[in-house]
C-alpha positions as CSV (number, residue, x, y, z in Angstrom):
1,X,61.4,46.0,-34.9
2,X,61.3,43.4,-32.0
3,X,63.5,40.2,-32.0
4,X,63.6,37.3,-29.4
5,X,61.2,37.3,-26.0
6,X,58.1,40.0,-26.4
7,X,58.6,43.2,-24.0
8,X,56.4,41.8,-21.6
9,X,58.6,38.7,-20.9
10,X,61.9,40.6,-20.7
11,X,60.2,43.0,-17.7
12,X,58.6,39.9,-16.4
13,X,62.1,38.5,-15.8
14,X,63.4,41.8,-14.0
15,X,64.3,41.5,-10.3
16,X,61.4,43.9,-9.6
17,X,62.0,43.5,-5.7
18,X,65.4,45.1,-6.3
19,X,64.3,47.5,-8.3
20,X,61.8,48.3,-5.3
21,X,64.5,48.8,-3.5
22,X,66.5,50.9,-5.4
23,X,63.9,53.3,-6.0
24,X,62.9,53.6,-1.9
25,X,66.8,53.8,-1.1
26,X,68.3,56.3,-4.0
27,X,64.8,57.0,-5.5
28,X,65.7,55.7,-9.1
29,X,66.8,52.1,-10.5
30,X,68.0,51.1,-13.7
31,X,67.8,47.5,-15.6
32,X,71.3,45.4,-14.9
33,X,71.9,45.2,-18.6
34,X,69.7,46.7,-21.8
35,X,66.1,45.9,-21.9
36,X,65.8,46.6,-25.6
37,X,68.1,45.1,-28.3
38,X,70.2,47.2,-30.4
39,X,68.0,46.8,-33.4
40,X,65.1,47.8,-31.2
41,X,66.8,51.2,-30.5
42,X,68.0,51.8,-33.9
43,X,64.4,51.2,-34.9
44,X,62.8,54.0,-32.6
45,X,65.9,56.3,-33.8
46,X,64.5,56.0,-37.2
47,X,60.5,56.7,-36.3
48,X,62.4,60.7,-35.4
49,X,62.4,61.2,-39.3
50,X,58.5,60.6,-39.4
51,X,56.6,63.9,-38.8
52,X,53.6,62.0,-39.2
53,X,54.0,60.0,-35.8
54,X,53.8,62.7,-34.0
55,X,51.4,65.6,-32.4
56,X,53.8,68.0,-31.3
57,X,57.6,69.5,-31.6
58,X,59.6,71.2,-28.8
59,X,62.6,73.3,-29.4
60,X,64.3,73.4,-25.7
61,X,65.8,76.1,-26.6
62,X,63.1,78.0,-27.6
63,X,61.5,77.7,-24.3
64,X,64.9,77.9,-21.9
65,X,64.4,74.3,-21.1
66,X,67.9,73.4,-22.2
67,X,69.1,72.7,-25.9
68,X,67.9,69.8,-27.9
69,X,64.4,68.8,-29.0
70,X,61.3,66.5,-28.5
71,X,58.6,65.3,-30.1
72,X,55.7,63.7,-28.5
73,X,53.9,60.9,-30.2
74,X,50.5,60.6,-31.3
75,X,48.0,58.4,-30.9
76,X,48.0,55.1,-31.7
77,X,51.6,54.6,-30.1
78,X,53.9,52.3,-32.0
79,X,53.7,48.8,-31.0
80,X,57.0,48.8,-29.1
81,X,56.1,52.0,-27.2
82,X,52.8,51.2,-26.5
83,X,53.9,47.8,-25.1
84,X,56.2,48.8,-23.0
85,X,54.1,51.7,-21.8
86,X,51.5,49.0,-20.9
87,X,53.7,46.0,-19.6
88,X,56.2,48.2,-17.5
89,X,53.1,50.2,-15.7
90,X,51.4,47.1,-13.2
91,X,54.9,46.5,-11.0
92,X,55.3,50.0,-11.3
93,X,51.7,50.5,-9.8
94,X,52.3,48.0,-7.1
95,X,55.5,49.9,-6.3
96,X,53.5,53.8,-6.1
97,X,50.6,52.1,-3.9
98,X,52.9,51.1,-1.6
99,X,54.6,54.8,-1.8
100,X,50.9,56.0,-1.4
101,X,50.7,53.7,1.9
102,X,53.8,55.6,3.4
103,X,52.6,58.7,2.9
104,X,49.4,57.6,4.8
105,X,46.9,58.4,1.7
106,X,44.3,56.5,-0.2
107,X,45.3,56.9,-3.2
108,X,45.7,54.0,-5.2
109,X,46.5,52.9,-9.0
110,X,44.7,50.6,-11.1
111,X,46.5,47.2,-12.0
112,X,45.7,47.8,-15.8
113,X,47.4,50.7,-17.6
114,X,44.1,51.2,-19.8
115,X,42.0,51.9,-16.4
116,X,44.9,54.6,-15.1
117,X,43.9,56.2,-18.7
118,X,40.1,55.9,-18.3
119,X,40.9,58.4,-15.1
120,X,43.1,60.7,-16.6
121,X,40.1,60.6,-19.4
122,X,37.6,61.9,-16.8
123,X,40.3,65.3,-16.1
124,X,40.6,66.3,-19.7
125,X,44.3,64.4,-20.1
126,X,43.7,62.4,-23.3
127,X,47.0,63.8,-25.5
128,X,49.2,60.9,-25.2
129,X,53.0,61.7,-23.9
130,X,55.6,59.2,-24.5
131,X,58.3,61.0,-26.3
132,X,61.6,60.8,-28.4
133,X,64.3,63.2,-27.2
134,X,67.5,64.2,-29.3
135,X,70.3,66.3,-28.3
136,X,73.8,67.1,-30.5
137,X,77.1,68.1,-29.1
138,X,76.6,70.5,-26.3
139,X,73.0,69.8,-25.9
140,X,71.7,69.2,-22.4
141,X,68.0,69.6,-20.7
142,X,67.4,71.6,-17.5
143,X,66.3,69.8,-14.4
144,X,62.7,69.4,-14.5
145,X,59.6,67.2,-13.9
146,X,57.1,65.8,-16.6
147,X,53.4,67.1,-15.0
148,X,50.4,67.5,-17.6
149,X,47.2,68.1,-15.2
150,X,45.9,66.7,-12.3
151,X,46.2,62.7,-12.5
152,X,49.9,62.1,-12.4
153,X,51.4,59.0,-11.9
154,X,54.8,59.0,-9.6
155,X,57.2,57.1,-11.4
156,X,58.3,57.1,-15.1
157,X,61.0,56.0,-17.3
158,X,63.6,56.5,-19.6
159,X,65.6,54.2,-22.2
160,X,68.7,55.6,-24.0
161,X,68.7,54.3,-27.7
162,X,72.2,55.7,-28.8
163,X,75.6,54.0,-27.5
164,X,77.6,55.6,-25.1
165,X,81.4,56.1,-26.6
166,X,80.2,55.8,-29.7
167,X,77.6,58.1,-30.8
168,X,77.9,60.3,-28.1
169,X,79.7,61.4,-25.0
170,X,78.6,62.9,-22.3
171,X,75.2,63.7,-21.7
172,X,74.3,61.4,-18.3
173,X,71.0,61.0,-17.1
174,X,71.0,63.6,-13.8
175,X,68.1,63.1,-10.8
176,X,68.1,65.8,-8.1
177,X,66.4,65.8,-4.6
178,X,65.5,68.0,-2.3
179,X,64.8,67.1,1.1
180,X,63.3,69.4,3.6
181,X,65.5,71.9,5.2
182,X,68.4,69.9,3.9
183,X,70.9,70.8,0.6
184,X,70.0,68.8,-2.7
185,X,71.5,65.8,-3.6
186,X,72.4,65.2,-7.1
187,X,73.5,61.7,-8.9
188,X,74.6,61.8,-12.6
189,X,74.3,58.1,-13.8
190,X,75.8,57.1,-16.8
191,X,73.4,54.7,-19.8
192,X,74.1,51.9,-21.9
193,X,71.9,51.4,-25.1
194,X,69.0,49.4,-24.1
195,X,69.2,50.5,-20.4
196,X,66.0,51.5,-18.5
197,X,66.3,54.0,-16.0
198,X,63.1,54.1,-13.6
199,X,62.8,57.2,-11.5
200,X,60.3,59.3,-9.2
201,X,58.0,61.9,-11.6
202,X,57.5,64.4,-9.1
203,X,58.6,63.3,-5.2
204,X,59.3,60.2,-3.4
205,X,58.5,58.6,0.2
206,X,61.5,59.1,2.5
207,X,61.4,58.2,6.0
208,X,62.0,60.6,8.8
209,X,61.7,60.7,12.7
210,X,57.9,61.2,12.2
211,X,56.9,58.9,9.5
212,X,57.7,59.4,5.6
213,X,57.8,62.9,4.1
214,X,57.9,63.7,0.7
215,X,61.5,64.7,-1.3
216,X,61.2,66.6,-4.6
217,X,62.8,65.0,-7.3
218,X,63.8,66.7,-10.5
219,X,65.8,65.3,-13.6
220,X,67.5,66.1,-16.4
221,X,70.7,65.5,-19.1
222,X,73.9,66.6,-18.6
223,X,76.0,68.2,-21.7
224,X,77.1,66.4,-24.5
225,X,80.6,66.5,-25.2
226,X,80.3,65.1,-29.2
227,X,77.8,63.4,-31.2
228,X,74.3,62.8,-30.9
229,X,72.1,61.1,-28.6
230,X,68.5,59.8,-28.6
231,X,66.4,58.9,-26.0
232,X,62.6,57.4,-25.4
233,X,60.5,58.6,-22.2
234,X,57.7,57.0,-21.6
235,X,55.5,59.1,-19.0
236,X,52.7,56.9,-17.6
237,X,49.6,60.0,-17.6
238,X,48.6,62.1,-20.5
239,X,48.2,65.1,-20.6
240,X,45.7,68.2,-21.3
């Protein structure tokens, strides 16, 4: 499914630092051109077919959470999603400890992805929940955030695997924060194939006159105007 430098190369070559910025000063970031190769997304499209890959099916719709559907992979993970799910989680670490230093607690996340498992092992989250999303024309998913117990990690990511123009329109990736005492802000941010969006799971640090507070974040799809469009999240905790 892969082709040319491994996963772990192609986020080792990210400008991580401006990524750090990005997500302290709008509280997302996205890659400056596709992470994943065409064939790569085409690839995950096609493991949607496979009920076998899979623990679990949500209907959105079913459950008011927007129209669409997902389905959470089992365990093992493919090899691309488990890779990335493992190479994109130690700069992401070093990014939430320093979130966790703002916010003036000790929490701290292990360097190694398989050691942030080991302690969401010790709460009962061992259901893995990396997922492929797919919405159709007029499809959309409600403003949300991905928890699944106690040990969550703050950041997470998405990759769109369908093209833009082509396959679908509409349907951009929305992040909305709410600041203390303050109206929500709302971006809508428009994916190529390939693109990785990195974003906050639950709040971010921003600063105030007293130090950092925390923002709720939320996010979600806008409508699709035509055609389909597939997506990969890869949360960094299981869940229950």
């Amino acid at each position: 499914m892969s082709a040319g430098p491994g996963i772990g190369a192609r986020l080792d070559r990210l400008d991580w630092g401006a990524i750090g910025r990005s997500l302290w000063d709008l509280g997302w970031a996205k890659t400056d051109a596709p992470l994943l190769t065409p064939e790569e997304c085409a690839g995950l499209v096609a493991l949607y077919a496979d009920e076998a890959l899979f623990r679990s099916r949500v209907d959105m719709e079913r459950f008011r959470f927007g129209k669409g559907e997902y389905r959470y992979f089992a365990a093992p993970l493919p090899p691309l999603v488990r890779e990335l799910r493992e190479c994109a989680y130690p700069p992401l670490a070093a990014i939430a400890g320093d979130w966790m230093k703002a916010w003036r607690t000790r929490a701290r996340f292990p360097p190694a992805h398989a050691r942030f498992l080991d302690a969401c092992r010790r709460r009962g989250q061992t259901k893995p929940t990396p997922l492929l999303l797919r919405y159709e024309t007029g499809g959309y998913n409600c403003l949300h955030q991905d928890l699944y117990g106690d040990v969550v990690f703050p950041l997470q990511l998405t990759c769109v695997l369908s093209r833009r123009g082509i396959d679908y329109s509409g349907g951009d990736f929305l992040i909305v924060e709410q600041r203390p005492r303050a109206q929500s802000r709302g971006e809508a941010i428009a994916l190529e194939q390939g693109e990785i969006i990195l974003f906050g799971t639950h709040d971010r640090p921003v600063r105030g006159t007293r130090g950092h507070y925390h923002a709720q974040v939320r996010h979600g799809v806008s409508r699709l105007h035509s055609g389909t469009r597939y997506s990969l999240g890869i949360i960094f905790h299981d869940a229950k």
